[in-house]
C-alpha positions, 0 to 999 in steps of 0.5 A: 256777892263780891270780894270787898278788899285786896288784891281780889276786890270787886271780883264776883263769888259764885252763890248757892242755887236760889232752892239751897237751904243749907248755904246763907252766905255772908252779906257784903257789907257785914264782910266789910264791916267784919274786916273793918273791925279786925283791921289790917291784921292779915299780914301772913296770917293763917285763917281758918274758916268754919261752916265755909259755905262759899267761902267767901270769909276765908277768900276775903282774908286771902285777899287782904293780906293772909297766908293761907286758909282753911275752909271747912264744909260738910255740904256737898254744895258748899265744897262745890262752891269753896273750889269754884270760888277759890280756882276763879280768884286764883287762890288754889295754892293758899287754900286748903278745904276739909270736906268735913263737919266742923268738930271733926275738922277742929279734932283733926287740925288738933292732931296736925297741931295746927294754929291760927291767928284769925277764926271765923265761925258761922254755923247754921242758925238753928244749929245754937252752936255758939258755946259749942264752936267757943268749947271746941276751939279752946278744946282744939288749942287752935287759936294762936296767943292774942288770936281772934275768933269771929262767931257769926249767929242768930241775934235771940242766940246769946253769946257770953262776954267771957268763955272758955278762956277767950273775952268778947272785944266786940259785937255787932248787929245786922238785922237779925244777924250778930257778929261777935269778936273773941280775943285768946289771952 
């Protein structure tokens, strides 16, 4: 795994250990794809990243261009991995990681009345979370007017063009893997 873009590009994001269960990082070339997809977007831009893993997603957002990103992971693994990434790219000052599961941490930036302008979400597989993660989004009132919010899911899992709100602009398929993009009215 490597940062694709920016100011960070070509530089290797340490993975989870071979016998890890809980962490499946985003492929290189679906990142790519993603930001292809979102544009040149980031200027500044505050970027949540949900079911973080390595990180990867929100230290790719830094890369090119973000402002700052917060990394939410409940695994131990998975934090151990967002820090090392973050430190190793020198990212530490525009990163904030909540140690937390994912609707604990949407209830807690609720209450600090945090927003941002770009989402990703890309929960475990089995977990079938996609109307849930679109549910507790809008519930949170995090996304900023014209935001984007990326769910990252199983291909047999289906997302709706409209929810909660929010209107599915995009998806795409990677093997098993569908990447589908909501814009905030």
């Amino acid at each position: 795994m490597r940062i694709v873009s920016g100011s960070a590009k070509g530089r290797a994001l340490a993975g989870p250990k071979p016998t890890s269960r809980h962490i499946r990082p985003t492929a290189d070339r679906v990142r790519e794809t993603l930001f292809n997809v979102l544009g040149q977007m980031l200027d500044g831009q505050q970027v949540l990243d949900l079911y973080a893993g390595t990180g990867a997603l929100g230290l790719e957002a830094l890369s090119r261009g973000a402002g700052g990103v917060v990394l939410v992971d409940q695994d131990r693994e998975a934090q151990a991995l967002c820090r090392q990434n973050t430190d190793a790219l020198g990212f530490s000052g525009q990163v904030e990681l909540l140690a937390q599961p994912a609707v604990r941490a949407l209830d807690t930036l609720k209450r600090r009345g945090a927003r941002f302008e770009l989402i990703f979400a890309d929960p475990p597989y089995a977990a079938r979370v996609v109307e849930t993660v679109l549910d507790g989004v809008t519930a949170a009132g995090l996304l900023s007017p014209g935001g984007m919010l990326v769910v990252e899911h199983d291909k047999r899992e289906s997302a709706p063009e409209v929810h909660a709100g929010l209107t599915r602009e995009d998806q795409r398929r990677f093997g098993d893997t569908l990447v589908s993009f909501y814009r905030a009215p």
